[in-house]
C-alpha positions in Angstrom: 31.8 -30.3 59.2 34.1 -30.3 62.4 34.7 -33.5 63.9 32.0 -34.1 66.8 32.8 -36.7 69.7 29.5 -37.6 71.7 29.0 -40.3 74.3 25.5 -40.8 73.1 26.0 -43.8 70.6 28.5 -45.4 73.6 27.2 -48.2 75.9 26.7 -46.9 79.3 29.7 -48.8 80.9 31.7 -47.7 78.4 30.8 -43.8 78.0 33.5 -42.9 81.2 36.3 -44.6 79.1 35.6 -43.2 75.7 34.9 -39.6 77.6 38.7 -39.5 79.0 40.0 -40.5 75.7 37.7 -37.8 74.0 39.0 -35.1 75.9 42.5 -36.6 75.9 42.2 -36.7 72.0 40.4 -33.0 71.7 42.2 -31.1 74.4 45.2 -32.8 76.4 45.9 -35.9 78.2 43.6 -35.8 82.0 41.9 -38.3 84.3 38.1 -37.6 84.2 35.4 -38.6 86.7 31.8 -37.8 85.6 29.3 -37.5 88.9 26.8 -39.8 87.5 28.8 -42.5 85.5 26.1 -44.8 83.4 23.8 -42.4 82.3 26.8 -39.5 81.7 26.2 -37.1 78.5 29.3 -35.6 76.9 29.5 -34.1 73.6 33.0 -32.2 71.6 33.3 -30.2 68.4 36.9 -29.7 67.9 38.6 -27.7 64.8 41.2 -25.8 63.8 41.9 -21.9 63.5 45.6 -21.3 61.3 48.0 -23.6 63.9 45.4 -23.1 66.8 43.4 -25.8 68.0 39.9 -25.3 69.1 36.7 -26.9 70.9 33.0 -26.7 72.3 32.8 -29.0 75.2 29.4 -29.7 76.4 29.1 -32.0 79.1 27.4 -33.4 82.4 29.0 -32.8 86.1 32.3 -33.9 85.8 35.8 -33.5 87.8 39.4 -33.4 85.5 42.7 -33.4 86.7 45.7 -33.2 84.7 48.9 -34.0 86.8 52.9 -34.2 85.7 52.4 -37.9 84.2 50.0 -36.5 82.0 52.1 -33.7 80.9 55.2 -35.8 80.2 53.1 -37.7 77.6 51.6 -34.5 76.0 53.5 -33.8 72.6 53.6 -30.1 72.6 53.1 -27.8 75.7 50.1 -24.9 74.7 48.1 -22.2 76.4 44.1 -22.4 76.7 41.9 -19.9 77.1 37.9 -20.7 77.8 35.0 -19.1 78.0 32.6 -20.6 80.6 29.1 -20.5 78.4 26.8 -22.0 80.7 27.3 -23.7 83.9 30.5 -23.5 86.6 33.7 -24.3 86.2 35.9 -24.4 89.6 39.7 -24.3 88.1 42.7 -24.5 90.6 46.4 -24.3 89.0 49.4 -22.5 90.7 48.1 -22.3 93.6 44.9 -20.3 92.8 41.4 -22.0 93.0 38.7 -19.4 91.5 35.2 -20.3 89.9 34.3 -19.7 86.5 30.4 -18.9 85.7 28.2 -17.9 82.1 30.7 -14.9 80.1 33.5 -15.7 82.3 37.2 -16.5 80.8 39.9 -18.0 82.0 43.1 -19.4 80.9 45.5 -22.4 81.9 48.7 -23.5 81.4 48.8 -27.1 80.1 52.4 -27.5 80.9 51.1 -27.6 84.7 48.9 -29.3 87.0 45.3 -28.6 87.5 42.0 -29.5 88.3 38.4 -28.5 87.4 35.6 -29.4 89.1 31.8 -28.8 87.3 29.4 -29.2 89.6 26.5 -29.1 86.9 26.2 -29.5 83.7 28.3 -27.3 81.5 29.5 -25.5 78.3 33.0 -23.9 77.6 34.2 -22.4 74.1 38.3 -23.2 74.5 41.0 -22.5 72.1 44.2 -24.1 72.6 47.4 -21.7 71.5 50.7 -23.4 70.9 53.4 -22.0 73.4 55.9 -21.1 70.9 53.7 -18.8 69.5 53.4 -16.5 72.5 56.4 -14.2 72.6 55.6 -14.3 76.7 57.7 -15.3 79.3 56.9 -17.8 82.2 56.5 -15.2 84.6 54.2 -13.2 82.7 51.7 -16.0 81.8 51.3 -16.7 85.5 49.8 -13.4 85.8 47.2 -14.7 83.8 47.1 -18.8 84.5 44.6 -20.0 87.0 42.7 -16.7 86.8 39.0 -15.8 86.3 38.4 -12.9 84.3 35.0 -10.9 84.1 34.9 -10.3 80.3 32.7 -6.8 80.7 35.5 -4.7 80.4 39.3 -4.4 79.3 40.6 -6.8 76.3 39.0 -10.0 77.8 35.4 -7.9 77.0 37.0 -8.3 73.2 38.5 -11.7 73.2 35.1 -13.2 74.9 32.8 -12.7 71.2 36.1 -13.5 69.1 36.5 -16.9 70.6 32.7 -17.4 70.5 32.7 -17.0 66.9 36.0 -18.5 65.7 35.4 -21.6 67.4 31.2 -21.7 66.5 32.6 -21.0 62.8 36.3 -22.9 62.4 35.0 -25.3 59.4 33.5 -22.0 57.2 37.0 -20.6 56.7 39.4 -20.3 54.3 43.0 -21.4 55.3 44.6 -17.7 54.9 41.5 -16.2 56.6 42.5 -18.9 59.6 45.6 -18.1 59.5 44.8 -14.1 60.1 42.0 -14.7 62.6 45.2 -17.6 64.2 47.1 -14.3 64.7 44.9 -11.8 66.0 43.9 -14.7 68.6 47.1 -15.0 69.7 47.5 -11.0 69.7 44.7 -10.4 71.8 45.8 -13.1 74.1 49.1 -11.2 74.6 47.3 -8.0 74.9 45.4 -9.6 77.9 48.6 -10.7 79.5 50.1 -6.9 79.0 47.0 -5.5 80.4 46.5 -7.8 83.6 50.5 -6.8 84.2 49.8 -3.5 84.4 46.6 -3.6 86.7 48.5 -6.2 89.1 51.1 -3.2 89.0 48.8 -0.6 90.0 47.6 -2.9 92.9 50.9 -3.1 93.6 52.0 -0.4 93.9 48.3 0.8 96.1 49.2 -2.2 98.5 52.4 -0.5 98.8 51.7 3.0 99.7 49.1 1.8 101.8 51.9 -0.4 103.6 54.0 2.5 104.0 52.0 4.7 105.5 51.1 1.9 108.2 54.9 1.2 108.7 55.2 5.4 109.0 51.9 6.1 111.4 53.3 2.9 113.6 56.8 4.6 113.8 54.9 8.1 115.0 53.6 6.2 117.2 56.0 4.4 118.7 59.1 6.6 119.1 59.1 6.5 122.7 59.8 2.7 123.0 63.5 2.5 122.7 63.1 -1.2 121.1 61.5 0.4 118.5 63.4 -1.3 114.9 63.3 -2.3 111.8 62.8 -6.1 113.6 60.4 -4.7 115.8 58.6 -2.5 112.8 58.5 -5.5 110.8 57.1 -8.3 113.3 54.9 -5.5 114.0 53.5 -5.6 110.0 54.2 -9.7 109.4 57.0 -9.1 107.1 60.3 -9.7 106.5 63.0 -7.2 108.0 64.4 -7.6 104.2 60.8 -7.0 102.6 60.7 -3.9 105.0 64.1 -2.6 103.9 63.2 -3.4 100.1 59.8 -1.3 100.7 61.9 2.0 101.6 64.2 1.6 99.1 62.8 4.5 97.2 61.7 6.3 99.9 65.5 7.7 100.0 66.2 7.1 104.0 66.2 3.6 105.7 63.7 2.4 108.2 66.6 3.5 111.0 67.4 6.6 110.2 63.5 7.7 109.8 62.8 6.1 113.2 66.3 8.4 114.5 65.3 11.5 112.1 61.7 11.4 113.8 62.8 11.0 117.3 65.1 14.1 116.7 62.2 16.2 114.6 60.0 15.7 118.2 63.4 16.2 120.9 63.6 19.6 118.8 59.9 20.7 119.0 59.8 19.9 122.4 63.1 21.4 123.4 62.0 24.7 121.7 58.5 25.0 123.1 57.7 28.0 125.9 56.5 27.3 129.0 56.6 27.9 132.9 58.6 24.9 133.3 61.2 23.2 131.0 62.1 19.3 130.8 65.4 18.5 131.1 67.4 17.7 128.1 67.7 14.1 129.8 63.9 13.9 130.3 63.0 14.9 126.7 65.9 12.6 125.2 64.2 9.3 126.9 60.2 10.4 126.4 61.7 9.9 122.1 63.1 7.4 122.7 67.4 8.0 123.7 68.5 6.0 126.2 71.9 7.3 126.2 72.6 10.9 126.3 75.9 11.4 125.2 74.8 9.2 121.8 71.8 12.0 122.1 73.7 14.6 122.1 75.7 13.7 119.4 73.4 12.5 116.9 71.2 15.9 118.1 74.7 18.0 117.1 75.5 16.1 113.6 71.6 16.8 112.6 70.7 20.8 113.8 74.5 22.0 114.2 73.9 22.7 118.0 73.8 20.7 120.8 70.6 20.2 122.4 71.3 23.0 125.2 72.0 25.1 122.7 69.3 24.7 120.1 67.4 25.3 123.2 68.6 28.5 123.7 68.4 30.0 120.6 65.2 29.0 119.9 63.7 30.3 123.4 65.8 33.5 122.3 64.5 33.9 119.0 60.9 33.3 120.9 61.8 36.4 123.6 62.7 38.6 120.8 59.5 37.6 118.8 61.7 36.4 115.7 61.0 32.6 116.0 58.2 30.9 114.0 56.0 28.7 115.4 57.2 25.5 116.8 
């Protein structure tokens, strides 16, 4: 049989006490306030799975917090991952706070702070991985750490029943089939970090494209503001100038020259277009944007080959002898 630690054999001034040092004992070192302290219910079935440790924790409304002093006195930093079987579980580490209800999982770094709050009673399945066994770095397990994860779909919708049953089951095996199960635990859990990666990627990289085109339709739209910039595009967005600069780093041109390109792609339209009356070259150089005309006319020159004037020309040429496309 697993070891079980219960509170129901404990005096009722005493159950707070033992419950800390329960939890200490079966999962890591924590401070531990139950909501209702004499008449407190807490019950843990710990075990072991090859070099993982694991445990049912059943218990009344509680609130845990493990800070640094805890962790300097913790032997062996390890990776948990739980699976909230009845009850909530409201978990904030790095920086994230997200709620935990029946089938959800979640995972936690014990080599940093947290805090869980249960409201109500509760039931978690949690299996505790040694760190040296996941070939992970740092930054990778924070794309998991302090996250909720719905286990309907992906690989948590595969670890969620293997946890269930390893740690229901821990005392009925033999040590080499631990040992196998010990591994394909911690393979899955590495699967799940892989696969999270590549989802926050693909948000990413939506987030970005959806960025750009912003930063592109507020450019369009603001050509004819000679402050237009990258500072001003930027403030504009509430990002950095050197996020903004980093964000068109593969688009191949930087944030000035599109904002000069574009001016120059409308001076050219307009400068080609028919009709009774023409603007000057002045007049359509400041509606984009130009203060300066000489600076116009050069730029205009090093992108078309002609100077404004004469690009004008040509094209209403090319229109008069019906050779010109449409403008």
């Amino acid at each position: 049989m697993s070891p079980v630690l219960t509170t129901s054999l404990v005096p009722d001034e005493q159950k707070s006490a033992y419950w800390r040092d329960a939890l200490g004992r079966a999962l890591v070192p924590m401070s531990v306030t139950p909501c209702r302290e004499r008449s407190f219910s807490g019950r843990i079935v710990t075990g072991r799975i090859g070099g993982l440790r694991v445990s049912t924790v059943e218990a009344d409304a509680q609130r845990a917090r493990r800070t640094e002093a805890h962790i300097r006195r913790s032997a062996e930093p390890s990776v948990a991952v739980a699976v909230q079987t009845s009850g909530r579980t409201v978990f904030v580490q790095d920086g994230h706070e997200e709620t935990a209800v029946r089938d959800d999982l979640f995972v936690y770094d014990t080599a940093h702070p947290y805090f869980m709050d249960h409201p109500e009673r509760f039931s978690l399945r949690v299996v505790h991985v040694p760190r040296r066994l996941l070939a992970l770095t740092d930054g990778e397990l924070r794309g998991v750490t302090g996250r909720v994860m719905s286990t309907e779909r992906g690989c948590a919708a595969v670890l969620k029943p293997f946890i269930l049953t390893v740690v229901a089951s821990a005392h009925l095996y033999s040590p080499s089939a631990s040992g196998g199960l010990a591994n394909g635990l911690v393979d899955l859990l590495s699967t799940l970090v892989t696969e999270r990666a590549e989802e926050r990627g693909a948000e990413d990289g939506h987030t970005r494209n959806h960025l750009l085109r912003r930063v592109r339709e507020h450019i369009d739209q603001n050509l004819g503001d000679p402050a237009l910039s990258p500072e001003s595009v930027a403030k504009a967005h509430n990002i950095s100038v050197r996020y903004l600069h980093r964000l068109f780093e593969e688009e191949g041109v930087t944030v000035s020259r599109l904002i000069q390109r574009r001016r120059l792609e409308e001076c050219a339209h307009e400068l080609a277009r028919r009709g009774r009356t023409s603007p000057t070259v002045s007049a359509v150089a400041q509606r984009w944007g130009f203060v300066n005309p000489t600076h116009f006319s050069r730029v205009f020159r090093g992108a078309y080959g002609l100077s404004p004037r004469e690009w004008r020309s040509v094209r209403l040429g090319a229109w008069q002898d019906g050779t010109a496309g449409h403008a």
